[in-house]
ChimeraX commands (.cxc) that place a marker at each C-alpha (Angstrom):
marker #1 position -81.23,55.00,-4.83 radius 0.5
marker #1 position -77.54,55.19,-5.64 radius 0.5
marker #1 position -77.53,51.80,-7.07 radius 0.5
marker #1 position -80.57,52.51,-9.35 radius 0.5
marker #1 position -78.91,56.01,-10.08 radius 0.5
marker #1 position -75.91,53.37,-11.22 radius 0.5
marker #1 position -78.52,51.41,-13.53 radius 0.5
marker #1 position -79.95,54.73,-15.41 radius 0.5
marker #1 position -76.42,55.81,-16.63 radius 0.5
marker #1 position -75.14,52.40,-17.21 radius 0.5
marker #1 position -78.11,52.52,-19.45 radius 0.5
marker #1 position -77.95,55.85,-20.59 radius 0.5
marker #1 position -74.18,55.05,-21.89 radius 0.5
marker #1 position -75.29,52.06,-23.84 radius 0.5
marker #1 position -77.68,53.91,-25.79 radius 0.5
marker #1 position -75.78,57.34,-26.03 radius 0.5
marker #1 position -78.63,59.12,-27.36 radius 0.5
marker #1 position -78.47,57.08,-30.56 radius 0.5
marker #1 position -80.71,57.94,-33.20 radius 0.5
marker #1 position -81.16,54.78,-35.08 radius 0.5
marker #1 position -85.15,54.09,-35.28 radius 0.5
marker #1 position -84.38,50.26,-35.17 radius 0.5
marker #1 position -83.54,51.33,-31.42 radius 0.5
marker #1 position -86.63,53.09,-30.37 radius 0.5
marker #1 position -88.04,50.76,-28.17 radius 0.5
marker #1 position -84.90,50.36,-26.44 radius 0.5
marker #1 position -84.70,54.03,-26.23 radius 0.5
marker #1 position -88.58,54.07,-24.63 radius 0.5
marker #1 position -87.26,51.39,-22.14 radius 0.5
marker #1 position -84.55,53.89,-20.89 radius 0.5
marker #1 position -87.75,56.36,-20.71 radius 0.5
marker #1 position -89.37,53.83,-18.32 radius 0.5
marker #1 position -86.46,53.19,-16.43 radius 0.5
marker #1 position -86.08,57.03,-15.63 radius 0.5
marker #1 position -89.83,57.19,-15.20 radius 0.5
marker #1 position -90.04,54.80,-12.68 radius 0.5
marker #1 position -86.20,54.88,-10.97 radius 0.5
marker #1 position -86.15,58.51,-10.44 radius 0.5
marker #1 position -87.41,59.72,-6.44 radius 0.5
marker #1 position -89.84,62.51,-7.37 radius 0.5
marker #1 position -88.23,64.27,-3.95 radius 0.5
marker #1 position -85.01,64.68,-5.91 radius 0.5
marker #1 position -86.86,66.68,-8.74 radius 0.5
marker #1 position -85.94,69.90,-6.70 radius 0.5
marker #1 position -81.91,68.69,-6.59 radius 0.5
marker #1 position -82.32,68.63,-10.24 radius 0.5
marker #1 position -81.65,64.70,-10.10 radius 0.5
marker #1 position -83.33,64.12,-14.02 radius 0.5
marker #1 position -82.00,67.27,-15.86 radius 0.5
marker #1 position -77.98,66.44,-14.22 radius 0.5
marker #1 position -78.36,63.28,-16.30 radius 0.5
marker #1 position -79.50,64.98,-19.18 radius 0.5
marker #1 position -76.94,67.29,-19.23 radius 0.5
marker #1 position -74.53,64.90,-19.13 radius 0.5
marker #1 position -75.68,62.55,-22.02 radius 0.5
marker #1 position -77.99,64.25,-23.55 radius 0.5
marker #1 position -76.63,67.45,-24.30 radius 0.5
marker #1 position -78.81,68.43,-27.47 radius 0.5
marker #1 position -81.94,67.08,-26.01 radius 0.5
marker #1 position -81.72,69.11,-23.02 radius 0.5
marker #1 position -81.19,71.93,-25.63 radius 0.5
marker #1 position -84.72,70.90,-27.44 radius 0.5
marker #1 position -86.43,71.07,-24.27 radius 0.5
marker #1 position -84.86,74.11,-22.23 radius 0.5
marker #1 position -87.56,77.37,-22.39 radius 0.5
marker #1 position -90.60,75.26,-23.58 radius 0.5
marker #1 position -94.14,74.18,-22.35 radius 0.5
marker #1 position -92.00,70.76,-21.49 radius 0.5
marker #1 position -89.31,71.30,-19.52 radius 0.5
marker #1 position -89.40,69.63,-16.76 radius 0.5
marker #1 position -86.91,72.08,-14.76 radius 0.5
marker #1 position -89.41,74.51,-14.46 radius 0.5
marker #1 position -92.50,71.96,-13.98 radius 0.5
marker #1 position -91.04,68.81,-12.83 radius 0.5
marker #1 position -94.25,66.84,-13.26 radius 0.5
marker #1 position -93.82,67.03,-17.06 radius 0.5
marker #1 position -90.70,64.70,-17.40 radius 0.5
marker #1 position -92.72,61.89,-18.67 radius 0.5
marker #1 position -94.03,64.09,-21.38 radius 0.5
marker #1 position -90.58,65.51,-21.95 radius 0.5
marker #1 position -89.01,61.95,-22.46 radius 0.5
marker #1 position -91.94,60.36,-25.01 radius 0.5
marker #1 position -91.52,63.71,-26.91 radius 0.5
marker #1 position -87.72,62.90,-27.31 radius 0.5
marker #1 position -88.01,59.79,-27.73 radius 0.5
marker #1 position -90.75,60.03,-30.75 radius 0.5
marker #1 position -88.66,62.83,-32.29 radius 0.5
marker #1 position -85.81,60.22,-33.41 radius 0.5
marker #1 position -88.01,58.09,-35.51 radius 0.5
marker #1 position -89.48,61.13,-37.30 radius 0.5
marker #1 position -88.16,63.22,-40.40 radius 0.5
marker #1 position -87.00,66.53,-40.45 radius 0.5
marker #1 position -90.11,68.08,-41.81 radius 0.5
marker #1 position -92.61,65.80,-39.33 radius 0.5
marker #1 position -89.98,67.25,-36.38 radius 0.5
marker #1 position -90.12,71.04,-36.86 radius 0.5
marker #1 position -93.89,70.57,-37.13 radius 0.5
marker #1 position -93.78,68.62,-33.38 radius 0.5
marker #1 position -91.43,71.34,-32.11 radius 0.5
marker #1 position -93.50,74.29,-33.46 radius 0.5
marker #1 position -96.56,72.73,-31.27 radius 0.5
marker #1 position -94.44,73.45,-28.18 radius 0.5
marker #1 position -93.41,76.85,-29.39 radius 0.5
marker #1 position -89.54,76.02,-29.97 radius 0.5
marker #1 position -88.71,76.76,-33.62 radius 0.5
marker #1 position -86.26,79.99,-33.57 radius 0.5
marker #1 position -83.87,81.23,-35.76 radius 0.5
marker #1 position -80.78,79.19,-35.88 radius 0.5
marker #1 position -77.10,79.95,-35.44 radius 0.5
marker #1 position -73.65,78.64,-35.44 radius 0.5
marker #1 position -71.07,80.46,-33.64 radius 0.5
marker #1 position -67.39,79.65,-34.34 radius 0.5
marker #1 position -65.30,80.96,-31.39 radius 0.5
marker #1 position -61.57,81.64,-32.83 radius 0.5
marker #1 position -58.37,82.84,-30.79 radius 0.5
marker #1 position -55.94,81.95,-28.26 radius 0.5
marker #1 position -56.27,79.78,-24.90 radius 0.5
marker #1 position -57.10,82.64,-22.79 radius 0.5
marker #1 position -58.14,85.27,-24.17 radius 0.5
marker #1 position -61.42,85.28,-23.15 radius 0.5
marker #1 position -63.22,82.87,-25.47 radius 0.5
marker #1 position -65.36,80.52,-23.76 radius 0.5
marker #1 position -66.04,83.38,-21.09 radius 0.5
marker #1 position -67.74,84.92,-23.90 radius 0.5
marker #1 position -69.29,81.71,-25.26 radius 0.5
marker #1 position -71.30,81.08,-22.03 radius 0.5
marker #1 position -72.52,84.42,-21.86 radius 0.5
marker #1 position -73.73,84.17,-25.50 radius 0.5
marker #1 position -75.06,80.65,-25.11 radius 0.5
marker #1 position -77.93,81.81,-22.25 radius 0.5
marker #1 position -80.69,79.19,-21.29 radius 0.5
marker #1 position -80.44,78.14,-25.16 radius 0.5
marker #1 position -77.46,77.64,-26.45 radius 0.5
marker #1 position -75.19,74.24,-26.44 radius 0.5
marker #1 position -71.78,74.92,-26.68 radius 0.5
marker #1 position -69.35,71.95,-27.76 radius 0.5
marker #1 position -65.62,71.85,-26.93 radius 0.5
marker #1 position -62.87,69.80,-28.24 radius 0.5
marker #1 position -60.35,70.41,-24.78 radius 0.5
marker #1 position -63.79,69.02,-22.84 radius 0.5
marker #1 position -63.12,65.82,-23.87 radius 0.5
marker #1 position -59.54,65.92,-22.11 radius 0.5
marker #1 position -61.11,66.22,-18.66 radius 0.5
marker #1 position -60.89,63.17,-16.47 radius 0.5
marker #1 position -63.29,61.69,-14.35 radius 0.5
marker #1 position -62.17,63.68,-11.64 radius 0.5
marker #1 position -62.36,66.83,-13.55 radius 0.5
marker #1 position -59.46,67.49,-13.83 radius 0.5
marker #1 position -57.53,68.60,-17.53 radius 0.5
marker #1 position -55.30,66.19,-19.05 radius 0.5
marker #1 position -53.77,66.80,-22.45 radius 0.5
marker #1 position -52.46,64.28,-24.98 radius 0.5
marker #1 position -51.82,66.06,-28.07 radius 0.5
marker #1 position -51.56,62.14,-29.71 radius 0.5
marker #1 position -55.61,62.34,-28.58 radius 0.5
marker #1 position -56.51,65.78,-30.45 radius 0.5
marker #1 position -57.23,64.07,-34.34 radius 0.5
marker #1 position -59.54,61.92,-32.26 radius 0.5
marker #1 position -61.26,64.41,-30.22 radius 0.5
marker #1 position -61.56,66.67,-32.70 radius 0.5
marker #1 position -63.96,64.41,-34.95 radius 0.5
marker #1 position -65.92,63.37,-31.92 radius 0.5
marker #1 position -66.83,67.12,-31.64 radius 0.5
marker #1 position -67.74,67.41,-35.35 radius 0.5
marker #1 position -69.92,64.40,-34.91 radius 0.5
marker #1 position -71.95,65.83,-31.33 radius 0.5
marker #1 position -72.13,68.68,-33.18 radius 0.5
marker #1 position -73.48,67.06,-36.49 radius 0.5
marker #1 position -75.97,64.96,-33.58 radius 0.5
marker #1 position -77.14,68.10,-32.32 radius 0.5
marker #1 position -77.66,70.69,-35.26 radius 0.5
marker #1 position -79.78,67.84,-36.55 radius 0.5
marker #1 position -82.20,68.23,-33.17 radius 0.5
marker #1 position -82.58,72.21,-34.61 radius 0.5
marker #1 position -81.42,73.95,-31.51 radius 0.5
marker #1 position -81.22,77.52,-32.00 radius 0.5
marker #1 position -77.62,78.16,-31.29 radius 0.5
marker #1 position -75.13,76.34,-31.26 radius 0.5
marker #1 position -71.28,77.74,-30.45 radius 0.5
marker #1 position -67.82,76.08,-30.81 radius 0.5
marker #1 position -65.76,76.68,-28.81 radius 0.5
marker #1 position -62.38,76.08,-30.19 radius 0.5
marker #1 position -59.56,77.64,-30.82 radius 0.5
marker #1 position -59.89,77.33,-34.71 radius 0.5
marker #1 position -56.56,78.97,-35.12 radius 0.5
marker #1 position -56.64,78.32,-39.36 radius 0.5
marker #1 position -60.03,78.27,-42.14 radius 0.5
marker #1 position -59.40,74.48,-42.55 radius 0.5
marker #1 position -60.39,74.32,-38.45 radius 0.5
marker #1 position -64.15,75.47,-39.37 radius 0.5
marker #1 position -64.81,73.95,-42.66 radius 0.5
marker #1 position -66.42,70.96,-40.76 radius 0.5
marker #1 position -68.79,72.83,-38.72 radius 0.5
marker #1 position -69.38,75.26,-41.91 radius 0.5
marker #1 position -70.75,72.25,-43.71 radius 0.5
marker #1 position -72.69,71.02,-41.03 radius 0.5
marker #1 position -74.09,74.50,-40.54 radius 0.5
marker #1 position -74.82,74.67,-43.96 radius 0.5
marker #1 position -77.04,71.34,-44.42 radius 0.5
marker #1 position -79.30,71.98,-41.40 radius 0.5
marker #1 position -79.62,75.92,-42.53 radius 0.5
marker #1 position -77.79,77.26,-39.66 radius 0.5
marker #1 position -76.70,80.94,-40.16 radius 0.5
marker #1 position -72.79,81.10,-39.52 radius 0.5
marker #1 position -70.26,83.70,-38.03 radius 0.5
marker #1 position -67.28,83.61,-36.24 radius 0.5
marker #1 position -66.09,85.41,-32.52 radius 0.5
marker #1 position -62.92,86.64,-31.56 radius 0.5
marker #1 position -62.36,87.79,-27.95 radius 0.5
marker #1 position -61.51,91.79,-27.78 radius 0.5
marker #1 position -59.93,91.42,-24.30 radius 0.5
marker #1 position -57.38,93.35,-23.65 radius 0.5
marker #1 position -54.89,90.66,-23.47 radius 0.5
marker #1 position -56.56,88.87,-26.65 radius 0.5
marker #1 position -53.24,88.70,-27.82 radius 0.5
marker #1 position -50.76,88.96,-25.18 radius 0.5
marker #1 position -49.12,85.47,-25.20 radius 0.5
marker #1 position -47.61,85.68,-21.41 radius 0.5
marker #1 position -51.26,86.90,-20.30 radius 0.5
marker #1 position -53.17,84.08,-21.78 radius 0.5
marker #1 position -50.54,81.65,-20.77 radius 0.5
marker #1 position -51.29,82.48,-17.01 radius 0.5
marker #1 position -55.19,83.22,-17.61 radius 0.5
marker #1 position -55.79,79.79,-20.01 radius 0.5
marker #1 position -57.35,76.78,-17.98 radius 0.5
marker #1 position -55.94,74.22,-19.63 radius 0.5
marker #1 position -52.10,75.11,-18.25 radius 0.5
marker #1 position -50.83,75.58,-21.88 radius 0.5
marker #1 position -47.28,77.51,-21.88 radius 0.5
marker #1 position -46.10,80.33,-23.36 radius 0.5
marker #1 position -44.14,78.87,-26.04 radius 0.5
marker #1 position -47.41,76.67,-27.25 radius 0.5
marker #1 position -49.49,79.42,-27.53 radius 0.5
marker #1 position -46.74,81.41,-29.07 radius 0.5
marker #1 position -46.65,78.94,-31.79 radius 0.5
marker #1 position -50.31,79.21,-32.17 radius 0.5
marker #1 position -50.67,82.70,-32.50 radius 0.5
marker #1 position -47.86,82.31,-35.36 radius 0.5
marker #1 position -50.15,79.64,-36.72 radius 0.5
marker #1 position -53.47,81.97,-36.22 radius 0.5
marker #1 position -55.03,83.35,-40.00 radius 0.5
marker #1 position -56.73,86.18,-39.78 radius 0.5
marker link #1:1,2 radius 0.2
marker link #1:2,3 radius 0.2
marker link #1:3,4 radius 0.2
marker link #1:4,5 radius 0.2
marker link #1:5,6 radius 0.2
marker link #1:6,7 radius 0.2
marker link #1:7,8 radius 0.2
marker link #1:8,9 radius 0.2
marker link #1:9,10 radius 0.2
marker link #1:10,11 radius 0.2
marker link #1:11,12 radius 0.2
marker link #1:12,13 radius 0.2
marker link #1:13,14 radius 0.2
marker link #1:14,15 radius 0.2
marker link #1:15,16 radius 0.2
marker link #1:16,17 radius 0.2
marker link #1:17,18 radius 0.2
marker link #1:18,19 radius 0.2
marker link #1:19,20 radius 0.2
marker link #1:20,21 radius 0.2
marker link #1:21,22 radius 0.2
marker link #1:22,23 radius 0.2
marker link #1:23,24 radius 0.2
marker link #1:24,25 radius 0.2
marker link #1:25,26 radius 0.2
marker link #1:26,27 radius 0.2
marker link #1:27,28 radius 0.2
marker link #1:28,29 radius 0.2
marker link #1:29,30 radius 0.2
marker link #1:30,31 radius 0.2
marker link #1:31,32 radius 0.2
marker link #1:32,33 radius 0.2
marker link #1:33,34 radius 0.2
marker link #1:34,35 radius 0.2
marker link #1:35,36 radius 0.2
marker link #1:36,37 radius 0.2
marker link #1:37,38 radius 0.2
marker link #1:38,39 radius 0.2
marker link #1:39,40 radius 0.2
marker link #1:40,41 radius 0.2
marker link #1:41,42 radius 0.2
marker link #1:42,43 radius 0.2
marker link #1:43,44 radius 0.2
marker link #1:44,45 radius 0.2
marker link #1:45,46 radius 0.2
marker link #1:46,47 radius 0.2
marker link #1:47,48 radius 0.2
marker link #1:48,49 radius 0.2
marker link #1:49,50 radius 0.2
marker link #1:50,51 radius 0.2
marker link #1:51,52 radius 0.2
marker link #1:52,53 radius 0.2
marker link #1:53,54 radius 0.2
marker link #1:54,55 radius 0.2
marker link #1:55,56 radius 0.2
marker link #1:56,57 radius 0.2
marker link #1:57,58 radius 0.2
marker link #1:58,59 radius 0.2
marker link #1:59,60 radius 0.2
marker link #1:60,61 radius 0.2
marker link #1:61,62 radius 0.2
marker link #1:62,63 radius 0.2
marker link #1:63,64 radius 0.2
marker link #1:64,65 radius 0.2
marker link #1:65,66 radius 0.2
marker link #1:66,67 radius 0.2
marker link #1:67,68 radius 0.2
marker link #1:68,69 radius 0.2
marker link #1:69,70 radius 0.2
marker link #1:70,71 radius 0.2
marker link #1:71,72 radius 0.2
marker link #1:72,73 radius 0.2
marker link #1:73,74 radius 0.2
marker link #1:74,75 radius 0.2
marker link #1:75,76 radius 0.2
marker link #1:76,77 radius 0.2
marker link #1:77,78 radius 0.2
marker link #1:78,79 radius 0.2
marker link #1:79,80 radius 0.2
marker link #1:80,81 radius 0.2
marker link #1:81,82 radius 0.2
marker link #1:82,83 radius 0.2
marker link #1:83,84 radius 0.2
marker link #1:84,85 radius 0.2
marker link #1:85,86 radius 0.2
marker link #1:86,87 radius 0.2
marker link #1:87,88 radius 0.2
marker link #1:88,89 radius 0.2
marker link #1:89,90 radius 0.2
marker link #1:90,91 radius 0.2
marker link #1:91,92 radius 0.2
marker link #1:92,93 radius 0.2
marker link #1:93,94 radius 0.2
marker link #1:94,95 radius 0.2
marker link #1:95,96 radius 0.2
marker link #1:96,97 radius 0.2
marker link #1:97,98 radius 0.2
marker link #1:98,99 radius 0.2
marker link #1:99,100 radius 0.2
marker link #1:100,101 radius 0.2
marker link #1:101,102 radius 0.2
marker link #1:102,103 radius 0.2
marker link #1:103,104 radius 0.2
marker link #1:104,105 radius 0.2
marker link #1:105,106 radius 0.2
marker link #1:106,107 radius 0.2
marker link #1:107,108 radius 0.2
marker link #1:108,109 radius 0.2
marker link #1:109,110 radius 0.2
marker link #1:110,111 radius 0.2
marker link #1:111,112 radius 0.2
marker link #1:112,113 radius 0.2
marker link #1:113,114 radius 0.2
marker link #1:114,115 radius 0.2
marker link #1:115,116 radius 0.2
marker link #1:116,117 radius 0.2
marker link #1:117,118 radius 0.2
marker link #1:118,119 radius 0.2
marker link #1:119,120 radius 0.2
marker link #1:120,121 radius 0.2
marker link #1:121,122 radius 0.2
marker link #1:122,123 radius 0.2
marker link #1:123,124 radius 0.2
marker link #1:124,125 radius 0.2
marker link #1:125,126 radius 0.2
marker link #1:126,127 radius 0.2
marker link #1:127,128 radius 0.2
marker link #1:128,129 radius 0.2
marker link #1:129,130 radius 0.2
marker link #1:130,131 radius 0.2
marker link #1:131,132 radius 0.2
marker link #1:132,133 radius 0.2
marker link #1:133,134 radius 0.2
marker link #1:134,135 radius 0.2
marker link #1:135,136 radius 0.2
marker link #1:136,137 radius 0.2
marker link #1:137,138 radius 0.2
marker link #1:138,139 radius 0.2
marker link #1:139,140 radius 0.2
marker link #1:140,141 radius 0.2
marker link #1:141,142 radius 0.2
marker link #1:142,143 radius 0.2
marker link #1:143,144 radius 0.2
marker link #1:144,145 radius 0.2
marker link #1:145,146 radius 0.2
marker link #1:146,147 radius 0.2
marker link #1:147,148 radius 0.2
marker link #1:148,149 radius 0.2
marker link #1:149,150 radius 0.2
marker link #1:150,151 radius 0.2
marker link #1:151,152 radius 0.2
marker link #1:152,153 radius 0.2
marker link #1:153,154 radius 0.2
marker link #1:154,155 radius 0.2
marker link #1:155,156 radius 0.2
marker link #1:156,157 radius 0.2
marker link #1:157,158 radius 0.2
marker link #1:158,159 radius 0.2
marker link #1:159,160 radius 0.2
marker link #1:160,161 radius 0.2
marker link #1:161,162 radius 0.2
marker link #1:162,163 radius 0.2
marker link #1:163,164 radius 0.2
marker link #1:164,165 radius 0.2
marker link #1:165,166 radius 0.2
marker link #1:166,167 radius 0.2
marker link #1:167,168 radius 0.2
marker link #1:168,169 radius 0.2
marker link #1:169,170 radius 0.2
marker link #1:170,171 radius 0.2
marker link #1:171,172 radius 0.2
marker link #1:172,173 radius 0.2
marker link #1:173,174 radius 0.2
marker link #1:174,175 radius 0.2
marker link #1:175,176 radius 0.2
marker link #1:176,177 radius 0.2
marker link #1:177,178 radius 0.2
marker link #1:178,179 radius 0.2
marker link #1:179,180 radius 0.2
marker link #1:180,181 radius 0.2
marker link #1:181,182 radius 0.2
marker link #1:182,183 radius 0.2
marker link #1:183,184 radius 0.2
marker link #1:184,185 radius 0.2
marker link #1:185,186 radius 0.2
marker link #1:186,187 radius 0.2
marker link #1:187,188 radius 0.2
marker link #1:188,189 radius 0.2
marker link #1:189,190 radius 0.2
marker link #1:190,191 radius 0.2
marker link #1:191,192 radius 0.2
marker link #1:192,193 radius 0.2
marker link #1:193,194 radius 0.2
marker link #1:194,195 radius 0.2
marker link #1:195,196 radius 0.2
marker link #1:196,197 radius 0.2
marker link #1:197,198 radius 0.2
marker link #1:198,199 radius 0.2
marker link #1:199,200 radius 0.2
marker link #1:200,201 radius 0.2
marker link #1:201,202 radius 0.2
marker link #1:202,203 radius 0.2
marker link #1:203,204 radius 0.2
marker link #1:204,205 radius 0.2
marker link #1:205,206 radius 0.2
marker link #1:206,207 radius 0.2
marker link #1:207,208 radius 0.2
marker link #1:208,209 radius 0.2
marker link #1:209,210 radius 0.2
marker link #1:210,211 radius 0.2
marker link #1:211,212 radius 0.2
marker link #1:212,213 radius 0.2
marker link #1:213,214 radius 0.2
marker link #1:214,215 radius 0.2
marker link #1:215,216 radius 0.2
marker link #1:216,217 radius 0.2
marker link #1:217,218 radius 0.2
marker link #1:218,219 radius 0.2
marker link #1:219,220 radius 0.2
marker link #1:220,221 radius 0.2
marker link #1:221,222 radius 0.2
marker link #1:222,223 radius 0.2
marker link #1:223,224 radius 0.2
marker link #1:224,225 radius 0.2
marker link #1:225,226 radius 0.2
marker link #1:226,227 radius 0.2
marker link #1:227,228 radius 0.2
marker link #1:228,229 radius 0.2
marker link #1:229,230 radius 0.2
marker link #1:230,231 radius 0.2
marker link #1:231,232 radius 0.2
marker link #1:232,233 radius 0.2
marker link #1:233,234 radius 0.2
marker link #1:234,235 radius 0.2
marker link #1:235,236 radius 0.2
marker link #1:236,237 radius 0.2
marker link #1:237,238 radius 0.2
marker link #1:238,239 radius 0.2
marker link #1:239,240 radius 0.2
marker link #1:240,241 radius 0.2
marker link #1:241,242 radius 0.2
view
């Protein structure tokens, strides 16, 4: 099982959710793979949605809550994964009519979390985001296959347009909330995700923790899980427009 396990994600990374129609039917051959790879008695360990999560972050969004997901009513994965799979080759218009069927189409946000390492933000992010919500992170991408953080500020330009683009991936799958959670210390910061909001007619609004220590440089310094100092975040509080 491990091995095939091995084959679904080498699979699933070759595809990375692409969205190309000229790669459908490579897209329903990962479906069969799954299909037929997957041990039904894992369905319980939450085997299929893991792998979702990890690759297929907005479609797990599109399904979460509906008639199809297939964590509540594991039979209907097959059903889950041709829906997906026929929602990339449609249009936007032909999509929101396939999503209505299944009772998904909700109002749709963008959140814009804004403050210091710290202070509370993705705390806050999580508990906004619910069953629903995908939340996208530029510091994620800094974690390591052993989980663990590792920053290299030479990294950050990088990292910070492979957010924009997941994000641009996902607001175009119509979930209904999506939150950043950055620090977005200046304007410039959110203009990316304020255009992206803007051409899939997501509403948009920013968050600032109101901890107590929101702003208390020493406190976020030892609270913030991504070990930055006191002198970095002192620079970006200076650096923080409000």
């Amino acid at each position: 099982m491990e091995k095939r396990e091995e084959e679904i994600e080498n699979l699933l990374r070759s595809i990375e959710a692409e969205t190309d129609p000229t790669r459908f039917e490579e897209g329903m051959n990962m479906v069969r793979l799954i299909q037929s790879a997957m041990d039904p008695t894992k369905f319980e360990e939450g085997t299929f949605m893991l792998l979702l999560e990890k690759h297929w972050p907005p479609l797990l969004g599109l399904i979460k809550g509906t008639s199809l997901d297939p964590s509540v009513d594991p039979s209907r994965v097959g059903d889950a994964m041709n829906f997906i799979s026929y929602l990339y080759i449609r249009s936007k218009e032909e999509r929101n009519k396939e999503l209505r069927k299944i009772g998904y189409i909700r109002p749709r946000r963008m959140i814009l979390m804004r403050g210091l390492p710290g202070s509370g933000k993705s705390y806050l992010a999580k508990g906004m985001a619910g069953n629903h919500g995908l939340i996208f992170s530029t510091m994620d991408w800094f974690i390591n296959h052993h989980g663990e953080f590792e920053f290299f500020p030479g990294l950050l330009g990088k990292y910070e347009m492979k957010t924009i683009s997941l994000v641009e991936e996902a607001a175009a799958l119509l979930p209904p909330l999506i939150i950043v959670d950055n620090n977005n210390l200046q304007y410039s910061d959110m203009n990316p995700y304020v255009e992206i909001a803007k051409h899939h007619s997501y509403s948009v609004s920013t968050m600032i923790p109101h901890t107590p220590w929101a702003w208390n440089v020493e406190e976020c310094s030892g609270r913030n899980i991504h070990n930055f100092t006191a002198i970095t975040i002192r620079e970006m509080k200076k650096r923080f427009e409000r």
